[in-house]
N, C-alpha and C positions, 0 to 999 in steps of 0.2 A: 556529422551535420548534413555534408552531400547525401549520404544513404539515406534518412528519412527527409529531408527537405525533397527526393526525388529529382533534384537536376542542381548544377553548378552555379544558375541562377536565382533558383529557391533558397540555396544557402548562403550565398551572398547578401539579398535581402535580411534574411535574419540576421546573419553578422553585421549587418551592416558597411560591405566591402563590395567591391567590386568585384564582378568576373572572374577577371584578369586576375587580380587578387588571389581569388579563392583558387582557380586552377593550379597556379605556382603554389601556393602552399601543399596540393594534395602532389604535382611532380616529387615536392622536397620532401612528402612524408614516402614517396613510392623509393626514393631513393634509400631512405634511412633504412624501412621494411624491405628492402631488395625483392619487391614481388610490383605490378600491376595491381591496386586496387579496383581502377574500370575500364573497361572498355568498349569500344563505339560499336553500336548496332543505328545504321544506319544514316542519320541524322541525332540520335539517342547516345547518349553515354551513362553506362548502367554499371552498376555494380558488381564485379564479382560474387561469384558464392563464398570465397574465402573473404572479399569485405565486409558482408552481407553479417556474414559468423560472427567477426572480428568486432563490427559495430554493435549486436546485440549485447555481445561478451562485457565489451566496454560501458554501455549503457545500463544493465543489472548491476555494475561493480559500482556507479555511481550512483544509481538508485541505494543500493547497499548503502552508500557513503552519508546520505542522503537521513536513511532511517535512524542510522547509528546517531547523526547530529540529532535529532526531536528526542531521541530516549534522551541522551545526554542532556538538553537543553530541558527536558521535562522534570530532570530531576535533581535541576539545579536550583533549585528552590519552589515555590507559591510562587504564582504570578500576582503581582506588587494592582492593583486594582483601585484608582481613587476615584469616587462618587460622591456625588452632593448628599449629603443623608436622606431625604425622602424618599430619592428614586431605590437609592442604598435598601433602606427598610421596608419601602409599599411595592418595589417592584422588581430590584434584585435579587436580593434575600432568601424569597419564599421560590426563585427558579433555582438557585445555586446545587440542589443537591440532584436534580435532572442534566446540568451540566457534567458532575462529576459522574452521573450511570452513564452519561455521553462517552465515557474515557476522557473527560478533562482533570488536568491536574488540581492541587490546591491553591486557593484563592484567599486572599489576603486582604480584605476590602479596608480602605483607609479614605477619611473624609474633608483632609484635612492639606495634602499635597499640594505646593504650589507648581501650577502650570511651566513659571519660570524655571525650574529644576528640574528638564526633562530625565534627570538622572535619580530620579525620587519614585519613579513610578514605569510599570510596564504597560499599562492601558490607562488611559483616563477617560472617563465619562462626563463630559459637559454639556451644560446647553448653550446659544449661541447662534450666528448665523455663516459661521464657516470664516475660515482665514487666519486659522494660528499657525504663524510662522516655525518652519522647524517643526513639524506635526503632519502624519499623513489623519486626515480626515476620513470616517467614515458612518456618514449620515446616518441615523436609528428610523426616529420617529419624530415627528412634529409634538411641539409643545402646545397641549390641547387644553381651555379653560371652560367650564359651563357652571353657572351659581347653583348649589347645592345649598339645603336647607332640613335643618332638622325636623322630622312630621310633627314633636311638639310644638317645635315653633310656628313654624305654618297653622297649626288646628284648623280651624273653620276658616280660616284666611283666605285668599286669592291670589293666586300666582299665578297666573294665566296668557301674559302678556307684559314684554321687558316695564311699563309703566306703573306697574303693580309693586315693584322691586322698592319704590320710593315709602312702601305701608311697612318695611323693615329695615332694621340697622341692616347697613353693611360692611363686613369685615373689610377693614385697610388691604387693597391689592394693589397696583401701578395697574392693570391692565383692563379695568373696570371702562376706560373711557371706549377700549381699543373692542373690549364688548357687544359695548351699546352700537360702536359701528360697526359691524360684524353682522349685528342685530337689526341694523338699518334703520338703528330708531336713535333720535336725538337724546344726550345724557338731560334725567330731568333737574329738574333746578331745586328740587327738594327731597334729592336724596340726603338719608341721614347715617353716619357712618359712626360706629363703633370706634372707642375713644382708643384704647389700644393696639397696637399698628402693630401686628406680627410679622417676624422675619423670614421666616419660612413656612410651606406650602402645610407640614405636618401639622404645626401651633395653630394656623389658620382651620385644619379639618379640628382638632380636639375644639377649639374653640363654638364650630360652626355645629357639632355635636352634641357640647355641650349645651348651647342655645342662643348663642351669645349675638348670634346675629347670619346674617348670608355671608357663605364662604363662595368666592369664585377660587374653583380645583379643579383639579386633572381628572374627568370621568376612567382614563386611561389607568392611573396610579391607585384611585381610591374608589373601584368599581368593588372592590369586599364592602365598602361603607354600604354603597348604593346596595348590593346584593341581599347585605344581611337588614334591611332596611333603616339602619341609623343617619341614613342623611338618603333625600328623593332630589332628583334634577328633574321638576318641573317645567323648567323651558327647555326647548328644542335646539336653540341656536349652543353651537359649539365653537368657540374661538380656534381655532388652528393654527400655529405659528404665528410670526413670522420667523419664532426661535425654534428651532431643534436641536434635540438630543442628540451627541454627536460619539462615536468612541475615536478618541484620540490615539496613535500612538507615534512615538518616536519618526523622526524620517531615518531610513534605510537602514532601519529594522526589519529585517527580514527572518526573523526566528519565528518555527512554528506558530510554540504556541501563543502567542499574542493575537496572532490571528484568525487562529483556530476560536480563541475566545470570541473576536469579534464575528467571524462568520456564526459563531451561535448565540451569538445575541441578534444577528439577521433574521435567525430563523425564528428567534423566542419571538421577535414584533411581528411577524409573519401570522406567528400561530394567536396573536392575542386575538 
């Protein structure tokens, strides 16, 4: 740690030790080695060439140590993977097999893991606004809503303006209020809303495709729809959080690959 920290100081800091400390420990390892590992130039105390060797030596042996644990730990199963199904099917799913050309291992996606069991799972994927206890957090992406509408539906209609929204059912969402403020416009008083209330984001898109009424959805999860043109987002205004996609995992888990997954799920939101 002294030979690359560069001074008695710099490795103290990182140990978190004093000086003092760290000096006595390098006399007591100078003794065990019956050699000098530094010596003073100056105001300087640098390192031998024989320490210099000796710390390299030491640090590839560990690095070594290091590789051997991630093979090991790579091939001790699928990484255990619990997601809410939408995100699972409209927006995991269709990247998983650009993780595995990545060199990531196999994946095991399950939608059904409680949070309470962090022994149920190696990553979880949630939305939320941060603070599960016994969990390192690591932010994705903002949970984003814009009302999408089937072009049968719409025909010659007008959708030009959040007040326009009130000339169609609207599919059961909770976030519909959180919209119209977003949108800056007051929710109208003659909005008319579709009688079955869907549970999730998926049922709400087959719904809103099928015709059934305005789906408010993740332009993010269901940009295939938008693309292949079976549902158009009209209005501009984009809801943005306040919830985000989170990847969960254990605290003081420190195994690869959990992490390795998450840092490529950094990149995959990176590149959308």
């Amino acid at each position: 740690m002294c030979v690359s920290a560069g001074s008695f100081a710099g490795a103290a800091d990182r140990l978190a030790l004093t000086p003092a400390a760290v000096s006595l420990r390098i006399r007591t390892l100078e003794l065990e080695l019956g050699q000098a590992l530094f010596m003073r130039v100056g105001r300087r105390v640098v390192p031998t060439p024989e320490a210099v060797a000796l710390a390299n030596q030491v640090r590839q042996a560990l690095d070594g140590i290091s590789t051997a644990l991630d093979k090991f730990q790579a091939g001790a199963g699928p990484l255990r993977v619990t997601v809410p199904p939408t995100f699972a099917s409209r927006w995991l799913a269709p990247r998983l097999s650009g993780y595995r050309a990545a060199g990531g291992g196999s994946i095991e996606l399950d939608i059904s893991s409680d949070l309470r069991d962090p022994t149920a799972f190696d990553v979880a994927i949630r939305t939320g606004r941060g603070g599960w206890d016994g969990l390192d957090e690591y932010a994705l992406t903002p949970v984003d809503v814009t009302p999408m509408i089937a072009p049968r539906l719409l025909g010659a209609g007008t959708l030009g303006v959040p007040e326009d929204l009130s000339n169609f059912d609207l599919l059961p969402h909770p976030d519909w209020g959180k919209w119209f403020a977003r949108a800056e416009r007051p929710v109208p008083g003659n909005l008319r809303f579709a009688g079955v209330n869907y549970s999730i984001f998926e049922l709400i898109a087959n719904a809103a495709v099928s015709g059934l009424g305005v789906g408010l959805l993740s332009p993010t999860l269901f940009r295939p729809l938008l693309d292949s043109g079976q549902l158009v987002a009209p209005l501009d205004t984009v809801l943005k959080g306040p919830d985000w996609y989170f990847a969960l995992i254990r605290e003081g888990d420190h195994r690869a690959a959990p992490r390795h997954f998450c840092d490529w799920l950094h990149d995959q939101v990176r590149q959308r």
